[in-house]
N, C-alpha and C positions, 0 to 999 in steps of 0.2 A: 458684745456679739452683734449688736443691730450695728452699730458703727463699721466694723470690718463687714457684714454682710452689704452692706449700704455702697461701700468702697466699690467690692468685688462687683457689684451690679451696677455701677458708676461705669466701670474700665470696662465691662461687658458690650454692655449696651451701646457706650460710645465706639468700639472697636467694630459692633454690628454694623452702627449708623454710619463709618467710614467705606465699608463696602456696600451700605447701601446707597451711598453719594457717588460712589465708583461706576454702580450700574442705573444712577438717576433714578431709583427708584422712590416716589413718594410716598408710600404707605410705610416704607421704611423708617426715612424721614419722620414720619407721623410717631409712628411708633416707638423707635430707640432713642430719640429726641426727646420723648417726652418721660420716656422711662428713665435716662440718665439724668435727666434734669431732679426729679421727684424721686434719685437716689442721693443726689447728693444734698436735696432738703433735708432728706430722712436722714442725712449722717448730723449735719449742722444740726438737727434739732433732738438729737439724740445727744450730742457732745457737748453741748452748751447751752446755756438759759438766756442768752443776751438777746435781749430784743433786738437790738439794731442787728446783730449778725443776722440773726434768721428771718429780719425784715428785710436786707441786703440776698439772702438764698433764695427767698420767694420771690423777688422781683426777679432776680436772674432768669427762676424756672419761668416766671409769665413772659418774661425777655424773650427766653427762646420759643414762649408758642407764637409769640408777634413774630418771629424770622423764620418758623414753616412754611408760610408759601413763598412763592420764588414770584420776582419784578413785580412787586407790591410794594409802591412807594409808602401809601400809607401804614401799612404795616410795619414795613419798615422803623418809620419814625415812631411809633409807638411803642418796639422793639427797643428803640435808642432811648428812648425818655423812661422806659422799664430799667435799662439799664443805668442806668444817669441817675435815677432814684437810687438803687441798687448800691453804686457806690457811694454815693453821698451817705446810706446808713453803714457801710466798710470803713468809709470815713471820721465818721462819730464813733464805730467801735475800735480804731485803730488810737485816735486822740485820749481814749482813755487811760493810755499805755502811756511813761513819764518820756520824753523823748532821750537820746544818747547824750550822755555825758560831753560829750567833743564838739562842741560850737563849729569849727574848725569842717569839721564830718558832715552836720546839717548843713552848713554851707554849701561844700561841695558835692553833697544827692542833688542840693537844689540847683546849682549851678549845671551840674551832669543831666539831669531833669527839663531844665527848660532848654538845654543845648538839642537833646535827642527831641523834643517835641516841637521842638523851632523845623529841625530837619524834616521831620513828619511830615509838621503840616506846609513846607515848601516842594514836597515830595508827591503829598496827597492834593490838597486844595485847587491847583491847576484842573485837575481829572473830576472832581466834583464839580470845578463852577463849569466843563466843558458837559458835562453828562447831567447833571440836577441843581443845578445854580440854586436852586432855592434850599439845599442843603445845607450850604454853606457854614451860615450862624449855627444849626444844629449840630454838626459836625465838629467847630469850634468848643463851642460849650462844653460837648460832651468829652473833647480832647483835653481840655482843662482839669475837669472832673475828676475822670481818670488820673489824668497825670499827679492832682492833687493826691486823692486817695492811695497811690504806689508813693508818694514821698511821706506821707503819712504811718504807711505802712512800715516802710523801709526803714526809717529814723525813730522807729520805739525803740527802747531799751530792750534788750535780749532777756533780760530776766522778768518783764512784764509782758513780752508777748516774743515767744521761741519764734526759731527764724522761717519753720515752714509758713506760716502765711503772706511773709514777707516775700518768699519765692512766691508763693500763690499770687499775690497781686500783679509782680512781674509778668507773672506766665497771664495771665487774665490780659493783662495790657496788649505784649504779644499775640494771642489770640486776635486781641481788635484788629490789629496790621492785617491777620491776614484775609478777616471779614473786609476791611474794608479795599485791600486790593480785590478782592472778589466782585464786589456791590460798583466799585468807581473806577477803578485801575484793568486787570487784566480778568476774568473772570477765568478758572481752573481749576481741576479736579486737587493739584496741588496745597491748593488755600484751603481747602476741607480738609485734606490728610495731615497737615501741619495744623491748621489752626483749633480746629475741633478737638484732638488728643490735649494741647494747651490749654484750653478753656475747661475743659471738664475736671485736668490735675489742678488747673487752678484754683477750681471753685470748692472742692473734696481740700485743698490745701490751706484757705482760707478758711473754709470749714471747721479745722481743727484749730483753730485761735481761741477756743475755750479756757486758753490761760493768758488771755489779758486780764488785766488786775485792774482794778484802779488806781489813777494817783492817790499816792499817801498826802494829809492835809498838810 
């Protein structure tokens, strides 16, 4: 019951906070932001006992109070390094899981993986060193990170961790794209209404990884 209520007040609140990004509203922001964040703890730590997941959930939720106010560089980066912590413990809970049987298959996520993050960051990194040069290695790092943690995700066996979080980490990644055409690239009400709905199924999707297992010895 707290899991499904946790959901329903997840997709609420983020659907609030999309029309409160529609009319700029801060208190909005303030509010549905923080409430979506601290429902989708509440599911993670209702669903599961993993530490690392729910230390990956709560850095999420401090992630997003570091990204409430708007052209705050430092905030910013402290947002980014919430997150970056966040998956590094996604990370650890996803390795727990044996990876896929098909050498063949790990190859080519990872192959598929550095192709789409090569394009990224030929895509992005222009627009950062023109707008915040000093982002640059943060941005980097963080793009690594993530990318590690989705081929992490992606390449467990299906019977040690079902495929919803594996979509989770995807959509979590895509979300990034669209904070960061926001932040460096084009700044749009667009990048909230796509990317925001992504992040939130992401992290409720992720969330529900309470059947990773561990490797057998």
């Amino acid at each position: 019951q707290v899991s499904t209520q946790s959901t329903g007040s997840t997709i609420i609140c983020c659907l609030a906070l999309v029309v409160g990004e529609y009319h700029e509203l801060l208190i909005a922001r303030c509010i549905f932001k923080s409430l979506a964040s601290l429902s989708f703890v509440t599911y993670g730590f209702a669903s599961s006992t993993s530490v690392f997941l729910r230390l990956g959930l709560v850095f999420g939720l401090v992630g997003d109070l570091f990204l409430i106010p708007d052209n705050s560089p430092n905030y910013f980066l402290l947002g980014l390094g919430s997150f970056l912590i966040g998956h590094l413990c996604y990370t650890i809970e996803f390795t727990k899981a044996r990876r896929i049987a098909s050498t063949a298959a790990v190859v080519g996520v990872a192959v598929l993986l550095f192709f789409l993050a090569l394009c990224t960051a030929l895509w992005l990194l222009p627009s950062v060193e023109a707008k915040e040069a000093e982002m640059k290695i943060p941005v980097l790092a963080y793009g690594l990170v993530i990318s590690f943690m989705v081929f992490t995700a992606v390449t467990a066996e299906d019977r040690a961790l079902n495929r919803l979080p594996k979509l989770g980490a995807v959509l979590f990644a895509l979300s990034d794209l669209m904070v960061a055409r926001e932040v460096f690239v084009q700044p749009s009400f667009i990048n909230k209404a796509i990317g925001l709905p992504l992040y939130f199924l992401g992290q409720l999707l992720i969330a529900s990884s309470s059947s990773v297992h561990k490797k057998s010895d």
